[in-house]
DSSP file (Angstrom, degrees, kcal/mol; ACC not computed):
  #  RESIDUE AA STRUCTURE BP1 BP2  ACC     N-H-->O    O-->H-N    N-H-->O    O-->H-N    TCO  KAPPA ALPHA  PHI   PSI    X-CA   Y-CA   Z-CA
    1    1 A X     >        0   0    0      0, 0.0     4,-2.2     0, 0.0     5,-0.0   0.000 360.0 360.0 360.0 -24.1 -112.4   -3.0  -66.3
    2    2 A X  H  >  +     0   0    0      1,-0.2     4,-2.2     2,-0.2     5,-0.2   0.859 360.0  49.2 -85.3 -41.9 -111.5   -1.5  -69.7
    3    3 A X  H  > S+     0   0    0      2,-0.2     4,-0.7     3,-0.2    -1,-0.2   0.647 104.1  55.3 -64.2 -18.0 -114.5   -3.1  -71.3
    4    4 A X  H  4 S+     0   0    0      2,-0.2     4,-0.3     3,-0.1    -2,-0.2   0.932 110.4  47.9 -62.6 -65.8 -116.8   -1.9  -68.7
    5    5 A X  H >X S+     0   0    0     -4,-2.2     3,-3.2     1,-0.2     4,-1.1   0.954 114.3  50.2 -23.7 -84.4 -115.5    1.9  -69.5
    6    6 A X  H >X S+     0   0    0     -4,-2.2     4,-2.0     1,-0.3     3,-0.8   0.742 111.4  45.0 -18.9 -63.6 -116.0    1.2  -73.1
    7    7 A X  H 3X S+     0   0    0     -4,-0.7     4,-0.8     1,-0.3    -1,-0.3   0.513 113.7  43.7 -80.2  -7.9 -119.1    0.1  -72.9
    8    8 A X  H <> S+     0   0    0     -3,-3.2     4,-3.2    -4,-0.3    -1,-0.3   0.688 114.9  51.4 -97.2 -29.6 -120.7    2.6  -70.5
    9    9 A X  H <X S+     0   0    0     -4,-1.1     4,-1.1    -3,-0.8     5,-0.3   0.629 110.7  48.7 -93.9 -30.2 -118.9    5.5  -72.6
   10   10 A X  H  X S+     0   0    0     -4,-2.0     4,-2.5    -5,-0.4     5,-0.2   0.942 116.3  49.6 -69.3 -59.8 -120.6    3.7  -76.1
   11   11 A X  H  X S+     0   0    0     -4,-0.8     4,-1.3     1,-0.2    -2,-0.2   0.858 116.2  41.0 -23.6 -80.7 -124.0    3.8  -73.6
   12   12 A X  H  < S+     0   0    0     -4,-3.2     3,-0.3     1,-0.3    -1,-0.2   0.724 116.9  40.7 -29.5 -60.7 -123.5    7.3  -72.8
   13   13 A X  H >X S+     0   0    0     -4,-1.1     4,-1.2     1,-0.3     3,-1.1   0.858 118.0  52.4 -74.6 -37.8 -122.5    9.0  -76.0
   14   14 A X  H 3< S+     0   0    0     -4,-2.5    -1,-0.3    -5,-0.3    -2,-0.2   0.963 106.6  47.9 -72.3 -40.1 -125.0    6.9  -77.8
   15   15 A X  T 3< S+     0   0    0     -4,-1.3    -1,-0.2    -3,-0.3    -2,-0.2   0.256 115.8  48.3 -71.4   5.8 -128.1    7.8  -75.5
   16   16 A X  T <4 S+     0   0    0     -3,-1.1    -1,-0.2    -5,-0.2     2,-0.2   0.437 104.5  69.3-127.2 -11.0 -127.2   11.8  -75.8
   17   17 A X  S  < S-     0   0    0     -4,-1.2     2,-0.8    -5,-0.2    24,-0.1  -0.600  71.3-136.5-103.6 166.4 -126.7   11.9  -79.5
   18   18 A X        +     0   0    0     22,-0.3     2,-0.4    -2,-0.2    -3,-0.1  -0.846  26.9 147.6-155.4 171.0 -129.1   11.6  -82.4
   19   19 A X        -     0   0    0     -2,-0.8    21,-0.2    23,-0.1     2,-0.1  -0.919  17.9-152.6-137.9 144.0 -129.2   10.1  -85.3
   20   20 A X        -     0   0    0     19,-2.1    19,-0.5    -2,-0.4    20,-0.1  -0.212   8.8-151.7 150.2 156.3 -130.8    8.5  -87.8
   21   21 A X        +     0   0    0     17,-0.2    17,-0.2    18,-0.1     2,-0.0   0.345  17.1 177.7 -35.0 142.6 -131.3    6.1  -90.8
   22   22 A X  E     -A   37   0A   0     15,-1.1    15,-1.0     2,-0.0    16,-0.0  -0.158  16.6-153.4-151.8  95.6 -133.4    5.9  -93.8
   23   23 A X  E     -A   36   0A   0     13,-0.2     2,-0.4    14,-0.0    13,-0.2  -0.085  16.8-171.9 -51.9 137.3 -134.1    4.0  -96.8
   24   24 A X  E     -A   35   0A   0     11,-2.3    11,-2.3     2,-0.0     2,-0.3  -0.974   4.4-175.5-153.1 126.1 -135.6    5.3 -100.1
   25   25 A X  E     +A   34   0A   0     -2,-0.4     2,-0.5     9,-0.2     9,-0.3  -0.780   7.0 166.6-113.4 160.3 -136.8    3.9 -103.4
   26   26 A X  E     +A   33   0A   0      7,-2.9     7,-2.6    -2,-0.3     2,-0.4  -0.951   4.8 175.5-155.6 140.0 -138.2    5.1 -106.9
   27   27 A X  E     +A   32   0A   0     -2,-0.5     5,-0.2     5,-0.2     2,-0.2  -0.948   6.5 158.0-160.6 147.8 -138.8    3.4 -110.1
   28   28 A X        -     0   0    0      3,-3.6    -2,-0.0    -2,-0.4     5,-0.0  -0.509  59.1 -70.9-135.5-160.7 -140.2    4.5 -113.2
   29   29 A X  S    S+     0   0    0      1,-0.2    25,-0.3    -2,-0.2     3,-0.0   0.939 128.7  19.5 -67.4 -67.4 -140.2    3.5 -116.8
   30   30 A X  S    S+     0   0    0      1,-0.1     2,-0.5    23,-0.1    -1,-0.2   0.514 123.0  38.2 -97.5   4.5 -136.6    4.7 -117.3
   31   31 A X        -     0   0    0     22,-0.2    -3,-3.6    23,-0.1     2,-0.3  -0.975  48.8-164.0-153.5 136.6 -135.0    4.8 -114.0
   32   32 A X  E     -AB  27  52A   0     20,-2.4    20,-1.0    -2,-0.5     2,-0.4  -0.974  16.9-172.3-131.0 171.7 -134.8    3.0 -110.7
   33   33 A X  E     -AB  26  51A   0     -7,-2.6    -7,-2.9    -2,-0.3     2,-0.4  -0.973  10.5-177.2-155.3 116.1 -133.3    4.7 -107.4
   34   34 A X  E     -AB  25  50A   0     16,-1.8    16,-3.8    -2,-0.4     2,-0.3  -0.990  15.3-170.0-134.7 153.9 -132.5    3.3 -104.0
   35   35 A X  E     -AB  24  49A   0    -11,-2.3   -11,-2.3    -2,-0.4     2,-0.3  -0.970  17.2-162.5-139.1 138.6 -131.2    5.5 -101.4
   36   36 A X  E     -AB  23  48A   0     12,-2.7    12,-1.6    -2,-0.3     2,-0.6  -0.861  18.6-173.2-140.3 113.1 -129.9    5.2  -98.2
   37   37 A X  E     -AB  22  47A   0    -15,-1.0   -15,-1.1    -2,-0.3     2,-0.5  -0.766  13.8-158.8-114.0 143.0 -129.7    8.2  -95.9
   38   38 A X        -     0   0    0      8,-1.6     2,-0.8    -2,-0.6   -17,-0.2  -0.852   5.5-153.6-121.8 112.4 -128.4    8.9  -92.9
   39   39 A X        -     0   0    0     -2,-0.5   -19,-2.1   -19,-0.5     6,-0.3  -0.512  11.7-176.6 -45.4  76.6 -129.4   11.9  -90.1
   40   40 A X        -     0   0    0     -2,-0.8   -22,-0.3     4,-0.7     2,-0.2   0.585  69.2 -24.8 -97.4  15.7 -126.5   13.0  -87.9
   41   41 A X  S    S-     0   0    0      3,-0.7   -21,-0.1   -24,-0.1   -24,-0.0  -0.866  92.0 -73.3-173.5-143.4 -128.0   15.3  -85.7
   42   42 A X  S    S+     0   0    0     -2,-0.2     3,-0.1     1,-0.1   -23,-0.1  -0.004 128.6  37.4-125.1  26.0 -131.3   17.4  -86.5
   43   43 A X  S    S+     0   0    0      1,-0.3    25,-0.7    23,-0.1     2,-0.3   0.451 105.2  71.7-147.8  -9.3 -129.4   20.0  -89.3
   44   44 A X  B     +D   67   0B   0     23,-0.2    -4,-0.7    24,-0.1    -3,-0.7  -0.987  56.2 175.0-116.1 106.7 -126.8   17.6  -91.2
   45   45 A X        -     0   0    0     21,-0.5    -5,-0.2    -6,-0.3     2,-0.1   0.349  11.6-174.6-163.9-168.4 -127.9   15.0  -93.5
   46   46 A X        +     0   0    0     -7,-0.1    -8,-1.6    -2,-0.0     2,-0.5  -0.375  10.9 176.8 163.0 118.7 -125.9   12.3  -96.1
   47   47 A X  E     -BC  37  64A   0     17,-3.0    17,-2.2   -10,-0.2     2,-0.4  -0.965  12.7-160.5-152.0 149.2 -127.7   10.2  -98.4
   48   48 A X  E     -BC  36  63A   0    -12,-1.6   -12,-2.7    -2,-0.5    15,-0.2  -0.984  12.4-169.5-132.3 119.2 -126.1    8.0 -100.7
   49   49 A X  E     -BC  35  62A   0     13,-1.6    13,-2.6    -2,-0.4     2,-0.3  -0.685  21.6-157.1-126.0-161.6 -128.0    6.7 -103.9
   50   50 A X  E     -BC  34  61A   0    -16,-3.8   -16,-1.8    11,-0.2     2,-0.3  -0.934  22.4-176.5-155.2  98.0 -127.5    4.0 -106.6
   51   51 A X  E     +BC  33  60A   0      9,-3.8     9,-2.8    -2,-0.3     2,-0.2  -0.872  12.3 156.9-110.3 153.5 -129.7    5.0 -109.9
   52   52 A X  E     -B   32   0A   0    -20,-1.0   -20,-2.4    -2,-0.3     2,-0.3  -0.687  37.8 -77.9-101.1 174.9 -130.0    2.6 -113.4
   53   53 A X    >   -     0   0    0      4,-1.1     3,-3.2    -2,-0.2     4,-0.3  -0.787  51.7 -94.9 -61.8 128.3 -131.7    1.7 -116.1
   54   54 A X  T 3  S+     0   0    0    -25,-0.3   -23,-0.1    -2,-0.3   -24,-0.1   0.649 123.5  43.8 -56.3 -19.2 -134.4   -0.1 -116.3
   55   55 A X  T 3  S-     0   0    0      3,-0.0    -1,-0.3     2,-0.0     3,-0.1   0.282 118.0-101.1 -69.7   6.7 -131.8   -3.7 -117.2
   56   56 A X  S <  S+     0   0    0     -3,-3.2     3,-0.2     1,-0.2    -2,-0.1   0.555  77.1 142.7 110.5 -27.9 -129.6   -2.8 -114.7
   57   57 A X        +     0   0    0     -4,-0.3    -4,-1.1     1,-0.2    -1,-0.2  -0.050  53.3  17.7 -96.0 157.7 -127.1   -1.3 -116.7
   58   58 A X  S    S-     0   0    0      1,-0.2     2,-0.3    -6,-0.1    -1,-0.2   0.814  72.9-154.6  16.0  81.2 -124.8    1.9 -116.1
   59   59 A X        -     0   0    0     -3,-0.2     2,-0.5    -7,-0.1    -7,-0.3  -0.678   5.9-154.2 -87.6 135.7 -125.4    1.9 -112.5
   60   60 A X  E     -C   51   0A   0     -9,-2.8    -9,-3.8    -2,-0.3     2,-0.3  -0.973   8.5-154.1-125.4  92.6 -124.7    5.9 -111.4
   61   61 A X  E     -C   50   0A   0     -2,-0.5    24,-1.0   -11,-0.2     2,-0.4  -0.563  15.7-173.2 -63.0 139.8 -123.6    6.2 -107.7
   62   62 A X  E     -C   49   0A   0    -13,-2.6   -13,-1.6    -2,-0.3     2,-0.3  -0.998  17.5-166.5-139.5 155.3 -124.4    9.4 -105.9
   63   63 A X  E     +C   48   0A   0     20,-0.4     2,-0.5    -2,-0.4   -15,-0.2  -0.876  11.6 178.3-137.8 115.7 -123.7   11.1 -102.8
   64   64 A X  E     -C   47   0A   0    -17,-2.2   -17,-3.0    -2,-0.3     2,-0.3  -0.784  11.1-160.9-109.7 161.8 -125.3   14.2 -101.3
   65   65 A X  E     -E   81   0C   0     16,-2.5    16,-1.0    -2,-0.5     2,-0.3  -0.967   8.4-161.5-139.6 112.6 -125.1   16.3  -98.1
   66   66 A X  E     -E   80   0C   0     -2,-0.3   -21,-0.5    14,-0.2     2,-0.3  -0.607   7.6-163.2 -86.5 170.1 -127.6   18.7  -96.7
   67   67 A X  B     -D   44   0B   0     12,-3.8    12,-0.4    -2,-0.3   -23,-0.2  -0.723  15.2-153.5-127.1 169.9 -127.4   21.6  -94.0
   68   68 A X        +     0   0    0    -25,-0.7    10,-0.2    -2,-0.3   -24,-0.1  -0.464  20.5 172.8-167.1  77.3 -130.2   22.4  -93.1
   69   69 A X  S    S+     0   0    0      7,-0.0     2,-0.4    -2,-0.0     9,-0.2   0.786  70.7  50.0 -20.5 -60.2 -130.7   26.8  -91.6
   70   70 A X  E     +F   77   0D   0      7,-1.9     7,-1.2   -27,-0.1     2,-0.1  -0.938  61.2 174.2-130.6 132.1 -134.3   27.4  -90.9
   71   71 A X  E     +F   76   0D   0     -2,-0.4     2,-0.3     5,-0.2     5,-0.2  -0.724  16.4 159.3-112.5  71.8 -136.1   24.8  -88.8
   72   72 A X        -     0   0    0      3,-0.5    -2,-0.0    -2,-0.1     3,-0.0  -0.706  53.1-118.7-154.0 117.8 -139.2   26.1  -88.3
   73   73 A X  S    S+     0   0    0     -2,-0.3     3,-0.1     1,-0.2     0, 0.0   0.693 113.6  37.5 -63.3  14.5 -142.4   23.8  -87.2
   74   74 A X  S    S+     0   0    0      1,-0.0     2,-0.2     0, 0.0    -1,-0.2   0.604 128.6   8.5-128.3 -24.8 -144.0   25.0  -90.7
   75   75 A X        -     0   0    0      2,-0.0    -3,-0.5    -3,-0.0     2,-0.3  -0.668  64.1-142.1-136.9-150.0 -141.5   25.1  -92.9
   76   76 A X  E     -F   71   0D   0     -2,-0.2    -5,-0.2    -5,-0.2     2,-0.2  -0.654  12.3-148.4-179.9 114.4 -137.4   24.0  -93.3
   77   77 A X  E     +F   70   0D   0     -7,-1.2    -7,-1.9    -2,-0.3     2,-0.2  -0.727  23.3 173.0 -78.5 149.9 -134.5   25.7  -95.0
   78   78 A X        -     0   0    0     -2,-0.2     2,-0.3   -10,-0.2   -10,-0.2  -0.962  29.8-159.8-167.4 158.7 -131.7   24.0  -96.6
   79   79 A X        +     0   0    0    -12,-0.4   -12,-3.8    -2,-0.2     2,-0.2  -0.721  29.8 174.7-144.1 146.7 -128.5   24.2  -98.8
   80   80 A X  E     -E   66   0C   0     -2,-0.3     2,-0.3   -14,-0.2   -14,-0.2  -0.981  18.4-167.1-149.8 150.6 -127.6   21.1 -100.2
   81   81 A X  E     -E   65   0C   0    -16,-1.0   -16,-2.5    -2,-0.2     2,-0.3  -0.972   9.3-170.2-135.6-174.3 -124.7   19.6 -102.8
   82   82 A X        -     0   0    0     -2,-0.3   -18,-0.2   -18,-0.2     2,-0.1  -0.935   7.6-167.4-148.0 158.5 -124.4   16.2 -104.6
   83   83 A X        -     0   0    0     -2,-0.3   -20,-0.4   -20,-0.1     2,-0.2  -0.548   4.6-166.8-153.3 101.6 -121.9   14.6 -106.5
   84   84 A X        -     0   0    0    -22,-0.2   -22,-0.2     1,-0.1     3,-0.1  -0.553  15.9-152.4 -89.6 165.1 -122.3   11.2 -108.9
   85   85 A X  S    S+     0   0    0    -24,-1.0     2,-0.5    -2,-0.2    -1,-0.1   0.724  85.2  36.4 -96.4 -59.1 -119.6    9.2 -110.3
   86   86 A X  S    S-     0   0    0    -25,-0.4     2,-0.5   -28,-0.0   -26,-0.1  -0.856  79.9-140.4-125.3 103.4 -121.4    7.8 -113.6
   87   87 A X        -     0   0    0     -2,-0.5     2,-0.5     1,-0.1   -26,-0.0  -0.637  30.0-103.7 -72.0 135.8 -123.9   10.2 -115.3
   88   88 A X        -     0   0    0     -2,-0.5     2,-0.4     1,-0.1    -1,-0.1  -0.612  27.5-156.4 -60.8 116.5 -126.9    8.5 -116.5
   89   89 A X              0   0    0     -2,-0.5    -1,-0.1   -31,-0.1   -36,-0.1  -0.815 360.0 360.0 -82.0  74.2 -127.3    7.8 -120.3
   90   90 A X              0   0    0     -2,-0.4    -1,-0.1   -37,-0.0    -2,-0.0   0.374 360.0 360.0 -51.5 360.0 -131.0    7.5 -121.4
């Protein structure tokens, strides 16, 4: 019976919220970038990326957060900060 709950209350909460995922890449000459972001409602943001060098080398995590004010079907304000671990060394 406790698994029933659970599992109807995971339904629920899951079919009234929104969310969602995204993957993101870049590469150039000197840099590659994957990105992985995640949407937790439609004003709150997270994205976490992983830049190098082109060998691989002094891999530089980062993590950002938007907000996101003005929602507007023509444009979109937003405040944002970031923070990496490993600065990248060209």
């Amino acid at each position: 019976m406790k698994k029933a709950i659970l599992i109807l209350s995971f339904v629920a909460i899951t079919l009234s919220s929104y969310s969602q995922m995204s993957v993101s890449g870049l590469t150039s000459i000197s840099l590659t970038k994957v990105g992985l972001g995640f949407d937790f409602n439609s004003r709150f943001s997270v994205d976490f990326h992983m830049m190098s060098g082109f060998e691989l080398i002094d891999i530089t995590p980062e993590l950002t957060a938007k907000y996101n004010f003005i929602d507007q079907p023509t444009y979109q304000t937003y405040v944002g900060a970031g923070a990496s671990v490993n600065g990248y060394n060209s």
